[in-house]
C-alpha positions in Angstrom: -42.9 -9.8 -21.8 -44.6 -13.3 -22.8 -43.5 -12.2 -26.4 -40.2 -11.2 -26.0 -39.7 -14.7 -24.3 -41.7 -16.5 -27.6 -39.0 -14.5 -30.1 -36.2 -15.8 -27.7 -37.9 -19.6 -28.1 -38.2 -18.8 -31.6 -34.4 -17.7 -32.4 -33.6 -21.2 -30.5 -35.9 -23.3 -32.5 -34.2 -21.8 -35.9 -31.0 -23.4 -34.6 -32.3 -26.7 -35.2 -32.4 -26.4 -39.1 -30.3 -28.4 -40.8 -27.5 -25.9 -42.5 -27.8 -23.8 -39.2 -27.3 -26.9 -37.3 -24.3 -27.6 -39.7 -22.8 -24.1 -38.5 -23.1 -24.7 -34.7 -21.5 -28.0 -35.4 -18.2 -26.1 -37.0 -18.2 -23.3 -34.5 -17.8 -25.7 -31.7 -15.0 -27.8 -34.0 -13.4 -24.3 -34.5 -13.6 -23.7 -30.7 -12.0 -27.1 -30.3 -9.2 -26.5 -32.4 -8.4 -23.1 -30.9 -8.5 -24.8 -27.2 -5.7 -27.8 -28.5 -3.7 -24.9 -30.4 -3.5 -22.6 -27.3 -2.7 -25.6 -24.8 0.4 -26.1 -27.6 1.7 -22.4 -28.5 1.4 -21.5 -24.6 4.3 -22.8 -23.6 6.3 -21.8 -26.4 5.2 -18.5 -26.4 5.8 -17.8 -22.5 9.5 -19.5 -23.0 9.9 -16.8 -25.5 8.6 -14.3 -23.5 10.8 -15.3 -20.6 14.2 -14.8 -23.1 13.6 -11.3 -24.0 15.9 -8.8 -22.8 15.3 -5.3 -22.2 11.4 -4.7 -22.3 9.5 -2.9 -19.9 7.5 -3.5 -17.5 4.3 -2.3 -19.4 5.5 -4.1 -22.8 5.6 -7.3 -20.8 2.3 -6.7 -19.1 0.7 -6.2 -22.7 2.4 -9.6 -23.4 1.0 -11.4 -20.6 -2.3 -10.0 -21.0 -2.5 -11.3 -24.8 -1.2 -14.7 -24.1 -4.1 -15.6 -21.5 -6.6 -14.0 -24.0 -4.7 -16.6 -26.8 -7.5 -19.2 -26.6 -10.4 -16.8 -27.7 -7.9 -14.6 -30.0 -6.9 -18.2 -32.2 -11.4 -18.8 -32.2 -11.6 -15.7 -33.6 -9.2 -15.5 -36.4 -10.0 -19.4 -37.3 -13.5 -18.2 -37.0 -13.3 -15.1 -39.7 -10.9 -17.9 -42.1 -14.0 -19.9 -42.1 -16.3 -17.5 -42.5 -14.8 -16.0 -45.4 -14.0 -19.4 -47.3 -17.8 -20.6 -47.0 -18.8 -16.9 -48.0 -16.5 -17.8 -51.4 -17.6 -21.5 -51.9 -21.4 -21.2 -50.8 -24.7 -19.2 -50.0 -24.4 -16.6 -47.4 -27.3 -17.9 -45.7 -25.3 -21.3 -44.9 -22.1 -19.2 -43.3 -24.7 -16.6 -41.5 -24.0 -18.0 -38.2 -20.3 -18.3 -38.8 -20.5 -14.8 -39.2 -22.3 -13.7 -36.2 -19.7 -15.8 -33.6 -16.5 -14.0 -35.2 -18.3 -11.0 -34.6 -19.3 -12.0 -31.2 -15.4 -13.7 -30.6 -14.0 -10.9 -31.4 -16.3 -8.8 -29.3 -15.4 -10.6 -26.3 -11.8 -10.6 -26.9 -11.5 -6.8 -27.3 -13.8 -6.4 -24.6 -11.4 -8.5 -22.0 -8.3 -6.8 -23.2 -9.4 -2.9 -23.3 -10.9 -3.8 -19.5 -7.7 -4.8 -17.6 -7.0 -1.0 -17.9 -9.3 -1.0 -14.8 -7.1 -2.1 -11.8 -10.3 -2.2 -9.2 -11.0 -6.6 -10.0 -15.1 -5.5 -9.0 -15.0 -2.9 -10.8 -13.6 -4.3 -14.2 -15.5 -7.6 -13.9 -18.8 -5.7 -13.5 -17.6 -3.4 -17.1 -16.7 -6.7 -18.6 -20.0 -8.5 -18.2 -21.9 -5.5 -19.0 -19.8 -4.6 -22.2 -20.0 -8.5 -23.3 -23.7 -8.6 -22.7 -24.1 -5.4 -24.7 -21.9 -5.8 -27.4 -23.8 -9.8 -27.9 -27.3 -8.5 -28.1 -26.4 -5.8 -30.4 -24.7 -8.0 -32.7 -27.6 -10.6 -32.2 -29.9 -7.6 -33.1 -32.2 -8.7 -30.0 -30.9 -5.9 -27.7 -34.5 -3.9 -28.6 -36.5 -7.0 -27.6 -34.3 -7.4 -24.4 -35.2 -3.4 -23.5 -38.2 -4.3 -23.7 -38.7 -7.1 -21.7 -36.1 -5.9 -18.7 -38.0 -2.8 -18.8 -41.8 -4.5 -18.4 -40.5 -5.9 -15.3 -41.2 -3.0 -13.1 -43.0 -1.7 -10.1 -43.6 2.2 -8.8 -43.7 3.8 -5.6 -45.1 6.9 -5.3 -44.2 9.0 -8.8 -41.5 6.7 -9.5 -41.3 3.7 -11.7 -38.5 1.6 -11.1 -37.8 -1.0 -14.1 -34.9 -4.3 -14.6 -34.0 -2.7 -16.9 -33.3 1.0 -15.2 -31.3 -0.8 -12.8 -29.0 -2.3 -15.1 -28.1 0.6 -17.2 -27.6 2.5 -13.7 -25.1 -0.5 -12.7 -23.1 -0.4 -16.2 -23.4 3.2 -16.4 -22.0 4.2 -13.0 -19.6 0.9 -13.5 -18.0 2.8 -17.2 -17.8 6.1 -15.5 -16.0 5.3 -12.2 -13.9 3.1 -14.0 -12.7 6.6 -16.4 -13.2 8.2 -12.9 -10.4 6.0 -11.8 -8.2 5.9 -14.7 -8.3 9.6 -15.0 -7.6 10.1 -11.4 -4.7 8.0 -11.3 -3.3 9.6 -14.7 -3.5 12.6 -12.9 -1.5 11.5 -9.5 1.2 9.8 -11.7 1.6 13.1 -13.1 1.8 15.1 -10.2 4.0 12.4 -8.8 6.6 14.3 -11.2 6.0 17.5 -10.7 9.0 18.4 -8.8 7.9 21.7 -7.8 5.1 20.3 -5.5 5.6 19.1 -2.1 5.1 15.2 -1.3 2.2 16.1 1.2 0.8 19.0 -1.8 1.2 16.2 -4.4 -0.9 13.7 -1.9 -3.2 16.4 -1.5 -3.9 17.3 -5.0 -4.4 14.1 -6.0 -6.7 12.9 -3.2 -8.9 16.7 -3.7 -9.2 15.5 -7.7 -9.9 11.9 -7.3 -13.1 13.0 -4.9 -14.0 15.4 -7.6 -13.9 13.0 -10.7 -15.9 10.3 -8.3 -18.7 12.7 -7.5 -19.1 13.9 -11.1 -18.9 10.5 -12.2 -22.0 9.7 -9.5 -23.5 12.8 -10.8 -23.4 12.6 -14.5 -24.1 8.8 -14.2 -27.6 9.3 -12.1 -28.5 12.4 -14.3 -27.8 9.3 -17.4 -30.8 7.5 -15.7 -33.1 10.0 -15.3 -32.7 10.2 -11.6 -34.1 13.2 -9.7 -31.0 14.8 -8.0 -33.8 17.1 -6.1 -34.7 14.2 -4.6 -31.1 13.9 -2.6 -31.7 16.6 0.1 -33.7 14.6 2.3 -30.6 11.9 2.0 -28.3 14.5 2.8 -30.4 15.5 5.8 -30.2 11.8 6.5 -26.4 11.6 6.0 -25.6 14.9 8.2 -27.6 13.7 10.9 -25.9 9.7 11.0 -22.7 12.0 10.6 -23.6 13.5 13.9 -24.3 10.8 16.0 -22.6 7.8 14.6 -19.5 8.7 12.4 -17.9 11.8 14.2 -14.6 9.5 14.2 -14.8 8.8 10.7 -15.5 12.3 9.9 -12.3 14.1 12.4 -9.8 11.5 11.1 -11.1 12.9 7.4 -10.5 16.8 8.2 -7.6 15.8 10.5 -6.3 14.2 7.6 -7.0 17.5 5.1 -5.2 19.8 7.4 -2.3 17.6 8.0 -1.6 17.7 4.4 -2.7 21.4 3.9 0.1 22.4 6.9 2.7 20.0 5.5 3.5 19.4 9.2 3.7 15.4 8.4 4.7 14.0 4.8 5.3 10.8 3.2 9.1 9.9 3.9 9.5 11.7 7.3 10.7 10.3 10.4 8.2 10.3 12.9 7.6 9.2 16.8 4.1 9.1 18.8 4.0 7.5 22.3 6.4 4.4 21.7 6.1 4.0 18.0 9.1 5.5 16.0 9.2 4.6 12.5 8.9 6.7 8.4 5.5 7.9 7.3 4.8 5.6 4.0 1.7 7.2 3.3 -1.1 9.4 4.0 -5.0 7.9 3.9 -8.2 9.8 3.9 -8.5 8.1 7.6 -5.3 7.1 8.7 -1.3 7.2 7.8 0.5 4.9 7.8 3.9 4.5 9.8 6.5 1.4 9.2 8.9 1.0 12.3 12.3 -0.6 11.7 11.3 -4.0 12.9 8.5 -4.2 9.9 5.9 -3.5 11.7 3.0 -1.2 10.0 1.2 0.7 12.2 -2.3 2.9 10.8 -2.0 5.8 13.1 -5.2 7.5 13.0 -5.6 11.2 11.6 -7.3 12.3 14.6 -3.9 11.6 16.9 -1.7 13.4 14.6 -3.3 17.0 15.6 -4.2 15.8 19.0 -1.2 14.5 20.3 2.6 15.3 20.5 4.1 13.8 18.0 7.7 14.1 17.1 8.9 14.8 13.1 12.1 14.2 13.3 12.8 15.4 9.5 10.2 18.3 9.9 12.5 20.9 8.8 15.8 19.1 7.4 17.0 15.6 8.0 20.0 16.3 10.4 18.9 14.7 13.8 21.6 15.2 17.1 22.1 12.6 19.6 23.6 12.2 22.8 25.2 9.5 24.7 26.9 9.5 28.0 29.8 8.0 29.7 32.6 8.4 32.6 35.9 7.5 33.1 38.1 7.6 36.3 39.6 10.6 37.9 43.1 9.2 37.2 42.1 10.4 33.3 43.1 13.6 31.9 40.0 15.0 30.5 40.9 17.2 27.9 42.4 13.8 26.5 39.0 12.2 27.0 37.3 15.0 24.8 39.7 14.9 22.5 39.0 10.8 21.9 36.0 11.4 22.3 35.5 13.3 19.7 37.5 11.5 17.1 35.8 8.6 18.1 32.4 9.6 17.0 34.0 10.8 13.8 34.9 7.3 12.5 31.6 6.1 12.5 30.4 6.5 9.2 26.7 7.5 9.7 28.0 10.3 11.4 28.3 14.2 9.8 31.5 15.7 9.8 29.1 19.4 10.1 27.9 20.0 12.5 31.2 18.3 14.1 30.9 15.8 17.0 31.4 18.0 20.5 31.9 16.4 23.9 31.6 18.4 27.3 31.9 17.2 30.8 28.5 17.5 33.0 30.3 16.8 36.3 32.1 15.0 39.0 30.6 12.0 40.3 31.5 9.6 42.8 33.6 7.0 41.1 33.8 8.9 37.9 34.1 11.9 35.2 31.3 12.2 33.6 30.6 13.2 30.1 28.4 13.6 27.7 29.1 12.7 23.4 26.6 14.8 20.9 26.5 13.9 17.3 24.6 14.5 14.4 23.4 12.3 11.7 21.1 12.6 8.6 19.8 9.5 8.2 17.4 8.7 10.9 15.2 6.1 8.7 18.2 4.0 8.8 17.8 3.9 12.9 19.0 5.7 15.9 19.8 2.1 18.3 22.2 0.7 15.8 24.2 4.5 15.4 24.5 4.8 19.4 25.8 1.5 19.4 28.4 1.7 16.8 29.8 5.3 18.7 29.8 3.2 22.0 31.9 0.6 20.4 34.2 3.2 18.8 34.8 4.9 22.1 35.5 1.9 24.1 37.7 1.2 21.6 39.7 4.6 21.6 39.6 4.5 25.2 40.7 1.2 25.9 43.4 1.8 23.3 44.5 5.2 24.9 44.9 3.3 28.2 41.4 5.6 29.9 40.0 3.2 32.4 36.1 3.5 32.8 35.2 3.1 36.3 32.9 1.3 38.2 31.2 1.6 41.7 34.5 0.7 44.4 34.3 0.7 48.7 37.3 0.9 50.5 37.2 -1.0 53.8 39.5 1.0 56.5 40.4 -0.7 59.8 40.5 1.9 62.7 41.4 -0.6 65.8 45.5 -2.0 65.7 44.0 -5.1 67.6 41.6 -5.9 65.3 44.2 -6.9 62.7 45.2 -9.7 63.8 41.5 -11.1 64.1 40.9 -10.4 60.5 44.8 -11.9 59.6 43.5 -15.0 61.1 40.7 -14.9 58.7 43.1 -14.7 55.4 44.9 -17.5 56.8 41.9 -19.7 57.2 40.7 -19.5 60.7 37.5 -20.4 60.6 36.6 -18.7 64.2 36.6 -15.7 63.5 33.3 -13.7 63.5 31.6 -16.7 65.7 30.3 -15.7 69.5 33.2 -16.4 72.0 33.4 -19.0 74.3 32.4 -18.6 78.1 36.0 -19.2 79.9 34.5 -20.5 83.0 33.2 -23.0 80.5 36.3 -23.4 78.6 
């Protein structure tokens, strides 16, 4: 350990001779310029950017990612100019270290730009780092020296030996394969995302089945990389089944609930959907939970577990036609096989409404100020809301009613006076006697 830490000393103590001194000096001039050429072509270049017409999305997203590497992709190539012009006008020895930070620029830039394939920001910084500090000490031709020193920092328990330097290949190793792990997994969904043959809740369930299965060979294949006795897992396992058990049984019912759910295609992303007092589409389907958007906005994460358990209403199980029904009365004076008959059209003007199955109306009896009668519809849109439909049908029927001259009734008592003498009393009243209904006098009193 103490040597590799004299070599280091000793690679910094060479940077203090003159010509290599001289090269430091133009590196950070060259690093300098870049910076001041950047801040310039930045704007320029994203005005430019901004005026095209007809890219994609992904050609744009290349664009973007170049521009913000700019800074280190000018270094570079002003590096390599330099390089190769002192290579031409003097020793190699005095443009060595030139050299070795155009290798090391252009590294890093490649290195930043092939990463942002990894969407997961831990994930790719963690692959960045570890790619930059590889590639550097490899160049630097110190990466043996390094080994060596991460890997004399170690201690042992039992029969195992556990070193720096076995941690951090394990971190960059398991880092590069579930970043493929991810890439290839979401490859793979955006593929079956086209497969028009597959069901929405098959495609969710193929992809979610193949994303678990590139993960755990990625865990795997990445602790088999590091010498890791997988042997060793089954007491963890017995570990794992037994916190399963007690502590996660939640976790673990909302996971199967979740499998069978997509495996019965009983719920699928883009149905209509109502549980208790939540009615809203089905935007997706988790491992724990789906999620459910109502028509005010709200999001709400139903869990697995109360899909299967409870009754839960798909409204576009089967097909998308949904039937709804409001009711109404109108007063005796009506004829009702006019009433049907508006009624009826009415419903038909709306536009949400499906011309097959037709709009029926029937009457469900005589009550006591009114007809009564009930409307049913169909429409096959119910994401769009079943509120705003009734409303507009209700508005169309008053409208037909009113304009057919049907009267809709309202709760009336009829007052009927069964003394003569009485009438006068209450004909005193209308004109304003003010008497009436107060205790008569006493006429000895009088």
């Amino acid at each position: 350990m103490l040597e590799g830490l004299n070599d280091l000393m000793s690679f910094g103590v060479t940077l203090l001779q003159p010509w290599r001194f001289y090269q430091v000096l133009i590196v950070v001039g060259l690093f300098v310029l870049a910076h001041l050429l950047s801040r310039w072509l930045t704007p320029r270049i994203e005005a430019w950017i901004r005026g095209l017409e007809g890219m994609q999305a992904r050609q744009l997203r290349a664009m973007i990612i170049l521009l913000r590497r700019l800074r280190g992709t000018i270094f570079a190539i002003l590096t390599w100019l330099t390089y190769l012009v002192m290579q031409s006008v003097t020793w190699p020895s005095r443009s060595y270290l030139v050299g070795v930070f155009a290798t090391l620029a252009t590294a890093w830039v490649f290195v930043a730009v092939t990463t942002r394939l990894i969407r997961n920001r831990a994930l790719r910084t963690v692959v960045r780092w570890g790619a930059w500090v590889v590639v550097s000490l490899s160049i630097l031709g110190v990466s043996g020296r390094v080994v060596e020193l991460l890997d004399s920092a170690a201690f042992s328990f039992g029969s195992t030996r556990l070193s720096l330097w076995l941690i951090v290949k394990a971190v960059v190793t398991l880092a590069l394969l579930f970043a493929l792990a991810s890439w290839a997994s979401g490859a793979v969904q955006r593929r079956l995302n086209k497969a028009e043959d597959l069901s929405p809740s098959l495609r969710v369930l193929s992809g979610k089945v193949l994303r678990i299965v590139f993960y755990a060979i990625a865990v795997v294949i990445g602790l088999q990389s590091i010498g890791f006795d997988l042997t060793s897992l089954t007491v963890l396992s017995g570990a794992i089944g037994l916190g399963i058990g007690f502590g996660l049984q939640k976790v673990v019912s909302n996971l199967i609930s979740g499998l069978i759910v997509l495996m019965d295609k009983s719920i699928k992303p883009g149905d209509v959907i109502s549980l208790g007092e939540t009615f809203g589409w089905v935007t997706d389907l988790n491992a724990r939970y789906a999620g459910v958007v109502t028509r005010d906005g709200r999001e709400f994460l139903i869990p697995n577990e109360d899909l299967i358990t409870n009754q839960v209403v798909n409204w576009t199980h089967s097909n998308s036609l949904v039937r709804l029904d409001i009711h109404f009365g109108v007063s005796y004076d009506s004829d009702p096989h006019a009433v049907r008959r508006l009624a009826r059209a009415a419903a038909g003007t709306v536009a949400r409404v499906v011309e097959s199955p037709a709009p029926v109306c029937h009457i469900t009896g005589f009550g006591d100020s009114s007809i009564d009668f009930i409307l049913r519809f169909w429409i096959k849109d119910p994401t769009g809301g079943l509120t705003n439909v009734r409303g507009d049908v209700f508005l169309a029927l008053w409208d037909a009613l009113k304009a057919d001259g049907v009267e809709i009734p309202f709760p009336r008592r009829d007052v009927t006076l069964l003394n003569p003498a009485d009438s006068g009393n209450v004909g005193q009243a209308a004109s304003g006697d003010t008497s009436v209904g107060t205790p008569a006098a006493d006429p000895d009193q009088a």
